[in-house]
C-alpha positions as CSV (number, residue, x, y, z in Angstrom):
1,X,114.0,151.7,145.4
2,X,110.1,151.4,144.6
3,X,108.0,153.2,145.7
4,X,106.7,150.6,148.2
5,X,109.9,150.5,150.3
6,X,110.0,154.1,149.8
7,X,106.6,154.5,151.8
8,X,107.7,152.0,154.8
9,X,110.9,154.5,155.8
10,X,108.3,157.3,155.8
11,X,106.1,155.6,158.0
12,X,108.9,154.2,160.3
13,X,110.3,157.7,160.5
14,X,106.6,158.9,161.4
15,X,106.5,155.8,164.2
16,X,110.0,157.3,165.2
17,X,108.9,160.4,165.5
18,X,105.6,159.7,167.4
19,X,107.7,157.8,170.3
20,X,110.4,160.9,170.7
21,X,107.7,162.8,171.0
22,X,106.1,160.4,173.7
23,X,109.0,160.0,175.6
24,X,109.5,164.0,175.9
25,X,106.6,164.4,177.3
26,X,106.9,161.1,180.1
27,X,110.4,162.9,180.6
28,X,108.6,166.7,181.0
29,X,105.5,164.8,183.4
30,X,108.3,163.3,185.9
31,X,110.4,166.2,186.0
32,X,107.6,168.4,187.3
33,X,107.4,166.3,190.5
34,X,103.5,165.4,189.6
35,X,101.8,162.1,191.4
36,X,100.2,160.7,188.8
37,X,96.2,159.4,189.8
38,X,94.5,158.2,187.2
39,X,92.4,155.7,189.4
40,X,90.7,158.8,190.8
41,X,89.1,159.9,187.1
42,X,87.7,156.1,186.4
43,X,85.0,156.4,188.9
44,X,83.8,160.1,187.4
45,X,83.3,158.2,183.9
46,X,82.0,154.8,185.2
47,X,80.3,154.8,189.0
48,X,80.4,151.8,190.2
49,X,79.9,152.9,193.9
50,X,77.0,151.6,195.9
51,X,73.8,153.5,196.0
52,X,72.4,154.6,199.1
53,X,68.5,153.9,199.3
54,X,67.1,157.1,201.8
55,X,63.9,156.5,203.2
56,X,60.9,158.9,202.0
57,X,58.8,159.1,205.6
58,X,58.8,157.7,209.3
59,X,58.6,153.9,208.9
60,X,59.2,150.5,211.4
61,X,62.0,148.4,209.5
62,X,61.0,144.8,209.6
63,X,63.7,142.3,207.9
64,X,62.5,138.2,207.3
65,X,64.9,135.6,207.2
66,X,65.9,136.1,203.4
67,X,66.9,139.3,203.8
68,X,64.1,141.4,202.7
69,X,63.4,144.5,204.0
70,X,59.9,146.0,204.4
71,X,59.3,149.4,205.7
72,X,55.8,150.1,207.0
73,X,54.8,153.7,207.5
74,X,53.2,155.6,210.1
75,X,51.4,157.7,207.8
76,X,49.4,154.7,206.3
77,X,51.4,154.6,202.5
78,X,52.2,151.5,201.0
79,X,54.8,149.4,202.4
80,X,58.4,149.8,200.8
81,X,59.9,146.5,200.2
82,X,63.6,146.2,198.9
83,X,65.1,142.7,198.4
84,X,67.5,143.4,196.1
85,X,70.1,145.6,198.7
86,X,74.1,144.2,198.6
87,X,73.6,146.2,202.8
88,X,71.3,146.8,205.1
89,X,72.1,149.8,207.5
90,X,68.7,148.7,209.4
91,X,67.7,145.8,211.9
92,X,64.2,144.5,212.6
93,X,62.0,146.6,214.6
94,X,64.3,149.5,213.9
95,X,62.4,152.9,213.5
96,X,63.5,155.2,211.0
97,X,63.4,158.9,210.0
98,X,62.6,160.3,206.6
99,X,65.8,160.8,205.0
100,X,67.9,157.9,206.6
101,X,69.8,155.9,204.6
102,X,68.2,152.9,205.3
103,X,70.3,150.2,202.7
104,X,72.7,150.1,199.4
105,X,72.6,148.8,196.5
106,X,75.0,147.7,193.8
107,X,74.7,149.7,190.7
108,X,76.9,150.5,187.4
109,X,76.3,154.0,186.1
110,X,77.4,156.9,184.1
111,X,79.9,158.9,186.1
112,X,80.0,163.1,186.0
113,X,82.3,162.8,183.0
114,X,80.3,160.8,181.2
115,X,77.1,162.8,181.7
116,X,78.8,165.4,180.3
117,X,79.7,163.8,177.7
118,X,76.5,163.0,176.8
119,X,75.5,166.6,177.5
120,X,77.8,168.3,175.0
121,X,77.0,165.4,172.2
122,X,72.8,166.7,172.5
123,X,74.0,169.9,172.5
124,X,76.2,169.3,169.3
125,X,74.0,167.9,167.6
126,X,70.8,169.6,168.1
127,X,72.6,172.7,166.8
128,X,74.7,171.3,164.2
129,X,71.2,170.4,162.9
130,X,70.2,174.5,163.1
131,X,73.2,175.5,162.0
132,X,72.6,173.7,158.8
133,X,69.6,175.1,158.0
134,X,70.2,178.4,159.3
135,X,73.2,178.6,157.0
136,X,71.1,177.3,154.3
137,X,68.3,179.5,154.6
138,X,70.9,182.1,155.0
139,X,73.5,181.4,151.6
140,X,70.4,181.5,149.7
141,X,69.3,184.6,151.1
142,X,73.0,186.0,150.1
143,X,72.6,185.1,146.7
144,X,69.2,186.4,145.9
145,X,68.6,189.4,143.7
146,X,66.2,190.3,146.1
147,X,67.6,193.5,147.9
148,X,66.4,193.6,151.0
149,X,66.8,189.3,151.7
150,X,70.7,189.7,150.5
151,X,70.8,193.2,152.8
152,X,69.6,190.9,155.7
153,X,71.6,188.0,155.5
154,X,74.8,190.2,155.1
155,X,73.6,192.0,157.9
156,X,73.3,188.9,160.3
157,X,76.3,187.3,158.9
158,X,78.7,190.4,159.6
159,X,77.1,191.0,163.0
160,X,77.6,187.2,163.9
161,X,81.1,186.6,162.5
162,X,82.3,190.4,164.1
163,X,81.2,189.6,167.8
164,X,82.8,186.8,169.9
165,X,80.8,183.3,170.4
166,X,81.1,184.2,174.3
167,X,79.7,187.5,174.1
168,X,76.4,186.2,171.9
169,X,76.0,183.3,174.5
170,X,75.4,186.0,177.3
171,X,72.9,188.1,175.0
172,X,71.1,185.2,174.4
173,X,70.7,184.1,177.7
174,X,70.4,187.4,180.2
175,X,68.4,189.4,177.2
176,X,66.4,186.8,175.0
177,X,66.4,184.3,177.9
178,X,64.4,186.8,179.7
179,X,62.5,188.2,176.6
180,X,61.1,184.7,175.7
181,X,61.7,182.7,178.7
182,X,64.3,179.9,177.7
183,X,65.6,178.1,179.8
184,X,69.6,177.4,179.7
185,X,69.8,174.6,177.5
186,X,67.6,176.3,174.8
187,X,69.4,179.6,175.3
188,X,73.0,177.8,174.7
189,X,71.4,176.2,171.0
190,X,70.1,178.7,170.3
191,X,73.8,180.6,170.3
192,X,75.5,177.6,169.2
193,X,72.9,177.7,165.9
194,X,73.4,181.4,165.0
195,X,76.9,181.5,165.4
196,X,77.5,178.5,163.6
197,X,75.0,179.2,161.0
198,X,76.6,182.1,159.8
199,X,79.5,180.3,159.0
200,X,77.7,177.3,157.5
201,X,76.2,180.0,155.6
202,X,79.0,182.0,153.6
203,X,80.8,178.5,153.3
204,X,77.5,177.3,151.4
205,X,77.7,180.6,149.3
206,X,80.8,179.7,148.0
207,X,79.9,176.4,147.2
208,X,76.9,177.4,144.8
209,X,78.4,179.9,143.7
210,X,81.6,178.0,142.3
211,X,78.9,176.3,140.3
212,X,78.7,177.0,136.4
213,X,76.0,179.5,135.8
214,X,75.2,177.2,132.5
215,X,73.9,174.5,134.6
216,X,71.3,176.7,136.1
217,X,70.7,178.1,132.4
218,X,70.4,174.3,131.3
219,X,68.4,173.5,134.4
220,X,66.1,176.5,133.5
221,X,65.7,175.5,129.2
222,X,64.3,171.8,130.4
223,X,62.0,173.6,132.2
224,X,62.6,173.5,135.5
225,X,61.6,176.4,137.9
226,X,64.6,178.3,139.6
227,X,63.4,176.4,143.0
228,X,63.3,172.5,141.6
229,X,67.0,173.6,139.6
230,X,68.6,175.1,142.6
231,X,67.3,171.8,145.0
232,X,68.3,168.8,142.2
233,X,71.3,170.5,140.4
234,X,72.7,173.2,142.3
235,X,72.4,172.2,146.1
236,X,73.8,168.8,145.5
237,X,76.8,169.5,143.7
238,X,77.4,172.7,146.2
239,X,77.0,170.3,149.3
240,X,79.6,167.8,147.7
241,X,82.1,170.4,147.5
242,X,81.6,172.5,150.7
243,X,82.3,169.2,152.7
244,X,85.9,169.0,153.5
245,X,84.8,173.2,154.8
246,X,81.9,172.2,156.5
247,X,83.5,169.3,158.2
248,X,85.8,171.4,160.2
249,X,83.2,174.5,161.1
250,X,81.1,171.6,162.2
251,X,84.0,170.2,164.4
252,X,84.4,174.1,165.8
253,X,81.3,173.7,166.9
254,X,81.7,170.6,169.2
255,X,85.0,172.4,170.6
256,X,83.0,175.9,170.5
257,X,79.9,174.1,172.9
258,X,82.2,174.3,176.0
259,X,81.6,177.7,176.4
260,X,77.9,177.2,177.3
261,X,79.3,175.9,180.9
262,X,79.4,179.8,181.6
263,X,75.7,180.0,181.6
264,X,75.8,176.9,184.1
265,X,75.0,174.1,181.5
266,X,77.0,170.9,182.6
267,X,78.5,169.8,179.2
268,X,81.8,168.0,179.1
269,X,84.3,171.2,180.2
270,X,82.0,171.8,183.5
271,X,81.9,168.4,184.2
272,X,85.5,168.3,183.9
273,X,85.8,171.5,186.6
274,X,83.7,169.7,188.8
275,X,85.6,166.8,189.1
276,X,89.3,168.3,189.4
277,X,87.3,170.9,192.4
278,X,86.1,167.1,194.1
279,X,89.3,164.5,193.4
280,X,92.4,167.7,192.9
281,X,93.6,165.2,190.0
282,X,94.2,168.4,187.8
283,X,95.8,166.8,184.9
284,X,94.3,163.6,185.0
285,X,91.3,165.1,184.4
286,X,91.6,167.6,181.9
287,X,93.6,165.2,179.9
288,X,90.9,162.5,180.1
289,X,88.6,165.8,178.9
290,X,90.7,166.5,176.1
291,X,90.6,162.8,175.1
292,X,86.9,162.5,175.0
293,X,86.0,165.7,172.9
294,X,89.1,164.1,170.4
295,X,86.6,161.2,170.1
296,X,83.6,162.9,169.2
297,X,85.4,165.5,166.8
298,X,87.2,162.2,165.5
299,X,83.9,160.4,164.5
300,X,82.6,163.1,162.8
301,X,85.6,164.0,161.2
302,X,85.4,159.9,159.9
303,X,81.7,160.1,159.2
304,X,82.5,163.2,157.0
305,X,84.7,161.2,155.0
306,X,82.5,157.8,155.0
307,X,80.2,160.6,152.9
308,X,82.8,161.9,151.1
309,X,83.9,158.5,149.6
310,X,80.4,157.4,149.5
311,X,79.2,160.7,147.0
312,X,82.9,160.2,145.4
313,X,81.9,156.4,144.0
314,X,78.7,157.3,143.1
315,X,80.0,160.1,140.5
């Protein structure tokens, strides 16, 4: 049997495998006597409602034969015109309120689920950006024979990794969020940074210091000062071999950035309370949830390893 064949039976066995496991849990969904709505969740990730078009003072409606509708205000502002309305909830000579809804509109837009979608992926990535060079900053701190820089960094990476993410994400934003005046957002990457920088930070460490000393020493005899080695011969190689470790504390964080919805932030996991408080489609929804966190862990997980083949040819 080559080794060819061999490989198909593994894979049909993992196909196998996949669809047991799919029909268990169809078999475990229907025996828990669940109505299954997933129609309610598609509107919370695409809107495609129509949008109600409120009117912003006291106004006379006046509508021409096309369907046009102009709204002239007491107070003397510019007329409103809106020509584009799928409804008009007015009639000519009709006098309106402020705050009536007055027409609607047909509009495609991101849904609650979506927005916080979007919300978590800022998030992510403006502190996977920190995170980085905290942790940089940090492993080279760790590493120096400078006392009181390796006292510090040990210092802030024991604190860090000893205390719960949670726990740091309300310091930072009832205590320094006060101190400093930040406002939510900047007080929930400012958490996700520190915490995730100390880890960034000893999993750097590791990586230069798995490097041989003798390349520094050779770095060093073609006369190269201890900055220019450590950035063109050390760092490089470190950063090429801390990948696979990185890639998963850098996934963490995506998963770890739901727990700024306790400081009212609406990332993807309060977006996803939200919806299950308005529609009651419990599973639905958390399932969708879990689906699109899987799809921005998944594409960094893929580019990791784009950059892993990429530095791989290039040795």
């Amino acid at each position: 049997m080559n080794k060819k064949t061999n490989n198909l039976k593994w894979h049909l066995l993992f196909i196998f495998t996949i669809g047991l496991i799919s029909a268990g849990v169809y078999v475990a969904s229907q025996s828990i006597n669940y109505k299954w709505q997933w129609h309610l969740v598609w509107p919370y990730i695409i809107d495609t409602s129509p949008m109600d078009i409120i009117a912003q003072g006291d106004a006379t409606a006046s509508v021409d034969a096309a369907g046009t509708l102009t709204l002239t205000y007491d107070n003397g502002d510019p007329d409103t015109v809106i020509s584009n309305a799928s409804q008009l909830l007015v009639s000519e000579g009709d006098f309106i309120y402020e705050g009536d809804q007055i027409a609607r509109v047909d509009s495609v837009r991101s849904g609650l689920l979506l927005d916080g979608l979007y919300m978590t992926l800022k998030i992510s990535v403006i502190s996977l950006l920190f995170s980085i060079a905290i942790g940089l900053i940090t492993a080279l701190m760790r590493i120096s024979a400078n006392p009181f820089f390796k006292n510090l960094a040990i210092l802030y990476i024991e604190i860090i990794r000893g205390t719960p993410l949670l726990v740091q994400i309300f310091i930072v934003y009832f205590f320094l969020g006060t101190v400093f005046d930040l406002d939510k957002f900047t007080a929930g990457v400012v958490a996700l940074s520190v915490f995730t920088g100390a880890y960034v930070a000893e999993i750097l460490r590791s990586g230069i210091q798995s490097i041989s000393v003798g390349q520094m020493e050779a770095a060093r005899s073609l006369g190269m000062t201890y900055p220019k080695a450590m950035i063109y011969v050390i760092l490089p190689q470190a950063f090429r071999r801390t990948l696979p470790p990185m890639a998963g504390q850098l996934i963490t964080l995506i998963k770890d950035s739901s727990l700024v919805s306790v400081i009212s932030i609406t990332d993807l996991t309060k977006a996803g309370r939200e919806v299950v408080s308005g529609s009651f489609a419990t599973f639905e929804v958390w399932f969708t949830v879990a689906v699109l966190y899987l799809l921005l862990t998944s594409t960094l997980s893929w580019v990791i390893q784009r950059i892993e083949k990429r530095l791989a040819s290039n040795d």
